[in-house]
C-alpha positions as CSV (number, residue, x, y, z in Angstrom):
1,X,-114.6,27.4,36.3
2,X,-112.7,30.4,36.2
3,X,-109.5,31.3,37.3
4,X,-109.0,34.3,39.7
5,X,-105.6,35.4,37.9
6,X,-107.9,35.4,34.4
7,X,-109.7,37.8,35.9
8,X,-107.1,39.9,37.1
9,X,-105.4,40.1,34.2
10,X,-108.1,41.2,31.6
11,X,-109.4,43.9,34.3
12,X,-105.7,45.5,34.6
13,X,-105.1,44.7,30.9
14,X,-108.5,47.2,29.9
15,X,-107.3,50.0,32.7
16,X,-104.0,50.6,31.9
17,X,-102.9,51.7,35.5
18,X,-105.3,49.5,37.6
19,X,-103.6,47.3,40.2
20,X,-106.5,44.1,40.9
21,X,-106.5,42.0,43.4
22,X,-109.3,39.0,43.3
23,X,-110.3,36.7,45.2
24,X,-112.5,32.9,44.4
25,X,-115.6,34.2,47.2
26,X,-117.1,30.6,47.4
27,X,-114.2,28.1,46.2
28,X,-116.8,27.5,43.3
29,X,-114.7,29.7,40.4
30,X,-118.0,31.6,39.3
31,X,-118.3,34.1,42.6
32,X,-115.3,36.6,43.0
33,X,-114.7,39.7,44.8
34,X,-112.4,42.4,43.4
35,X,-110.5,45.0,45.0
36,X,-109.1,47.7,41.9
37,X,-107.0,50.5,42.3
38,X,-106.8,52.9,39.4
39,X,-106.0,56.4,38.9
40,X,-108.4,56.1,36.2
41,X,-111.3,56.1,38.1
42,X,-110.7,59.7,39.3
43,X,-113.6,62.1,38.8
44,X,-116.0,58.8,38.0
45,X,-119.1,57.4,39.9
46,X,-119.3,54.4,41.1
47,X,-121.6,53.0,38.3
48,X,-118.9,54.5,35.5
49,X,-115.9,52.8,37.5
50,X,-118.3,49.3,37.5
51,X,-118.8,49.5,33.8
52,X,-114.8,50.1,33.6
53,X,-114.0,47.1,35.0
54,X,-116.9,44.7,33.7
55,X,-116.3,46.0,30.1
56,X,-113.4,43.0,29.9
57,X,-115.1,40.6,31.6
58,X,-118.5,40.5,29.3
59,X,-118.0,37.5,27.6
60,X,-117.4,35.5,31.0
61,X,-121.0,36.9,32.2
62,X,-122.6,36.1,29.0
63,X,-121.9,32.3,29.2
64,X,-122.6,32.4,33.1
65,X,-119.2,31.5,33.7
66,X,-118.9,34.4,36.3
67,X,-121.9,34.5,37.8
68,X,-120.9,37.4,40.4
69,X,-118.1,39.6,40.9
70,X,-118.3,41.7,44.0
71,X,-116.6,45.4,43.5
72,X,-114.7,48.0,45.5
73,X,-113.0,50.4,43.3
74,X,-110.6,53.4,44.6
75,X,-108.3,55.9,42.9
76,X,-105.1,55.2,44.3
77,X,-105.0,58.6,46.9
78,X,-108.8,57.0,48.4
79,X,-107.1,53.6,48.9
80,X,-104.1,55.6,51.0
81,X,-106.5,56.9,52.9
82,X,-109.0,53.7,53.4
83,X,-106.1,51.0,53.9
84,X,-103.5,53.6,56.0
């Protein structure tokens, strides 16, 4: 079972500005959805700003021990303008 915060930490540990925010989807601690928030992802797709945040988290989906992990990913000005 993993831990939410584990998570969290190794995604905003890999992007050095990211702000995560993730959640346990089914209570089971192998489902999560993550919201990330990094000025990094400017000028990215959507498939380059996935493989920025699994790149941390490999291990974890090699054992199975995350089975999913749902994504949204903004730069911080498309989050303004989504959330405000």
């Amino acid at each position: 079972m993993v831990d939410p915060t584990l998570i969290r930490g190794r995604i905003e540990a890999a992007i050095a500005d990211a702000e995560a925010h993730v959640i346990d989807a089914t209570g089971c601690g192998d489902h999560f959805a993550a919201r990330v928030i990094a000025e990094a992802f400017a000028g990215r797709s959507p498939v380059e700003r996935h493989r920025m945040v699994y790149a941390p988290l490999q291990d974890l989906l090699a054992t199975g021990e995350l089975h999913a992990l749902q994504l949204e990913t903004y730069t911080p000005a498309e989050w303004a303008g989504v959330s405000g």
